[in-house]
C-alpha positions, 0 to 999 in steps of 0.5 A: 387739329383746331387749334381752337380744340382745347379742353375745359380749363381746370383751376388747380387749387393748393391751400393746408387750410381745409375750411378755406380750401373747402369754401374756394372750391364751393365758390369756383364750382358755383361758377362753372370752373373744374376744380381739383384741390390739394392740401399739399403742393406737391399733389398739384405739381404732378398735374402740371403739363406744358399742355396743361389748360389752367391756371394754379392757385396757391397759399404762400404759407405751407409745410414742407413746400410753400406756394412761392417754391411750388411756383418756381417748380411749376415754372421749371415744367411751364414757365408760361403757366399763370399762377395766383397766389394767396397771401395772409395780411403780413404775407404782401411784401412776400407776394409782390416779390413772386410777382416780380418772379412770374407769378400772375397775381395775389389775393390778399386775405380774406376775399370774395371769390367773385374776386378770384374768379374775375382774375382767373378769368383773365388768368385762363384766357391768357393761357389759352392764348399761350397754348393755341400759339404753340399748337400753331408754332408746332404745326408750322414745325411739322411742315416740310417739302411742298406743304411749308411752301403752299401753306394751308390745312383747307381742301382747296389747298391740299387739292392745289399741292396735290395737282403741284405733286402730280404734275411734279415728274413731267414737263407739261406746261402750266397756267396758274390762275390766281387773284392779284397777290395769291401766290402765283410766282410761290406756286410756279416756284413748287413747279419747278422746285418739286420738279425734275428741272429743279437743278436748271434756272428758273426764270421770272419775268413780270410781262406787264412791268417790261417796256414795249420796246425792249421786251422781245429783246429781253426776251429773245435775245440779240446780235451785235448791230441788230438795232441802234444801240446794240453794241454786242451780243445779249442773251435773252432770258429765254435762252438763259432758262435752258434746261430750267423753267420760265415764269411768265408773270401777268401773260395776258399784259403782253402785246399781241404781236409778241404773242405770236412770236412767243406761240412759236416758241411754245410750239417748236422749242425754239428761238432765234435772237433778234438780228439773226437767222440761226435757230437756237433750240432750247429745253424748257418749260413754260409756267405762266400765270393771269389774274384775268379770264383769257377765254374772256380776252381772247374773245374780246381780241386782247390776247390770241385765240391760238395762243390761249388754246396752247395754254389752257391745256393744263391750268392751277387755280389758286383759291383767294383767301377769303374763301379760305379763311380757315387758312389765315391762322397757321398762315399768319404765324407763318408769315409773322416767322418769316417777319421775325427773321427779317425785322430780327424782331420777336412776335407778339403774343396773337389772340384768338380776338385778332385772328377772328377779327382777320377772318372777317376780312375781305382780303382783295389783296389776298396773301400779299395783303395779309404778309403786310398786316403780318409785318405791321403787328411784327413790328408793333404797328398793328393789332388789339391793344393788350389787355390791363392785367394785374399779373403784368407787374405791380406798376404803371397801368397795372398798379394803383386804383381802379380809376387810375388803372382805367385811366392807364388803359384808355390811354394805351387804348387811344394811343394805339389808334393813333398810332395805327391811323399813323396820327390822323385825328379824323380816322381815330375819333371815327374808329373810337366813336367820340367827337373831335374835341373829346379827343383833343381833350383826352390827347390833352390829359394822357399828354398824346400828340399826334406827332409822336406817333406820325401824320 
């Protein structure tokens, strides 16, 4: 399902006063909105849905159930649910009381409708908003097994978990090829996590962050004596990896003549530690993963023919995200899950405008890159300012005039760059497109420093 799918908006109408109900109807349908009006509130109440795609209108003073109950009741079904409610004259200290209690505005009478349709305007995107969310949350919810661990709905993902899924019952050995930050180590992990080695270890290691000098014992293993400083016996991590999986990270980092020592392995299943003659046999399987073309390497004499052939036998190739930027929805409120649980932080609201704005980007870092931007808008350093909206509350940037009101958004406007630019004057009168000075000068009037925010 899109999550971007979701049906026309429908503006629930609710007001006893025929001719008013009849003149808002005229107003709202002249401007393109689907209009379902009632004289009584429990009418509209039996259309209300946590799926419902709208917004409710409705005058306070009613027989039977007025709009400030037919809003708590509506509340009871969806308590995310935008509702406007119309007021008369002395009806205002009334109105700002079920604002405090949710309601999204009022409308004072008499109005123009232009002026209720710029509210529900605002009103309806913001419940888009909720419901693409929860479309999102609630197919996160559904995934399970190897789709909660290789996350995306693209073609190029679902081949990749079935590949993953018909090479889950052997031991074939594998070489994933992926960009820098793709998920190379998640992919190995589904190998032998979905595998029959499942129960056995699994072992990681990064041939491009181990020293020269100490890899083949890290490796191998060694006896006692086998080399200045061996003052006992150690178990290498391929022997540790018995009966379970190695992960060799970056291969083609890993020196030549190491190289053939590891080919002998691949072929015998064996190994003997440093300083020793005995042969250990070992039951393995050997997933490694390269971000470079090896073919390329070996024939330029930077990784072995021999051992090369040895590992092309099998190979998964991860996708890099930019050319599956379909994925980044529902693997952005993933990674701002696991985000939540770390951080203990709970996650903003995210609009369609930011997720398209993600799917514009490049991504050379790929999902590690987009794990970043996910711990950042968790933690309140990344994102789109929120919008002013005059169903936030009755003070600060939601109250008083409209000049004040402007004043109030482009201050948070100015002080999320900054924030974001962690301070730095040039980056933010760049990405706002104003001149130094004329920054300093709003600094100066919103009392903004840049060292409040960092350097």
């Amino acid at each position: 399902m899109d999550v971007w799918a979701i049906d026309k908006a429908t503006i629930l109408l609710v007001d006893d006063d025929e001719d008013m109900r009849e003149a808002l109807v005229e107003g709202l349908e002249l401007a393109d909105y689907n209009v379902m009006a009632f004289s009584r509130a429990e009418q509209a109440l039996e259309h209300i849905t946590h799926e419902f795609y709208g917004v409710l209108v409705s005058d306070i003073r009613m027989p039977k159930m007025g709009g400030f109950d037919l809003m708590k009741a509506a509340f009871e079904i969806d308590s995310a649910l935008p509702v406007v409610l119309i007021t008369g004259h002395g009806d205002v200290p009334l109105a700002v009381e079920a604002m405090r209690a949710g309601a999204y505005d009022f409308k004072e009478k008499p109005f123009p409708v232009s002026g209720l349709v710029t509210v529900l305007q605002r009103g309806l995107e913001k419940r888009r908003l909720t419901l693409e969310n929860r479309v999102l949350r609630e197919e996160l919810g559904k995934l399970s097994g190897l789709e909660e661990r290789i996350v995306g709905k693209s073609p190029s993902m679902e081949a990749l978990r079935n590949m993953i899924t018909a090479l889950s019952g052997t031991d074939a050995d594998v070489l994933i090829l992926g960009e820098t930050g793709s998920g190379k180590e998640v992919v190995a992990r589904a190998l032998h996590e979905e595998g029959v080695r499942k129960d056995g270890p699994f072992v990681a290691l990064n041939c491009g962050a181990l020293p020269a000098d100490i890899i083949e014992s890290e490796l191998f293993g060694h006896e006692k004596g086998a080399f200045t400083g061996a003052s006992g016996q150690r178990i290498g991590k391929l022997e540790h990896a018995h009966g379970g999986t190695v992960f060799l990270d970056e291969i083609e980092s890993m020196p030549l003549d190491l190289q053939v020592k590891l080919l002998r392995v691949f072929e015998t299943r064996a190994i003997e530690r440093l300083g020793s003659n005995k042969s250990i046999p070992l039951d393995l399987r050997f997933v490694a993963a390269t971000k470079e073309d090896l073919e390329a390497a070996s024939n330029e004499g930077r990784f072995r023919k021999d051992l090369f052939y040895r590992l092309n036998v099998i190979t998964l190739a991860i996708p890099p995200l930019r050319e599956r930027l379909e994925d980044i929805p529902v693997l952005f409120h993933y990674l701002t899950r696991g985000a939540r649980a770390r951080y203990r932080k709970e996650v903003p609201e995210i609009s369609r405008e930011f997720l398209s704005e993600l799917m514009q980007r490049d991504w050379p870092g790929n999902v590690r890159e987009l794990r970043n931007v996910a711990d950042r808008f968790v933690l309140g350093l990344e994102g789109q300012v929120k919008p002013v909206s005059a169903g936030d509350g009755v003070s600060g940037a939601q109250s008083g005039t409209l000049s004040e009101r402007v004043s109030a958004f482009e201050r948070d406007i100015i002080a999320a760059e900054l924030e974001k630019n962690e301070g730095k004057i040039k980056p933010t009168y760049e990405a706002l497109s104003v001149s130094r000075k004329a920054l300093y000068e709003k600094m100066k009037k919103y009392g903004l420093s840049k060292d409040e925010v960092g350097e």
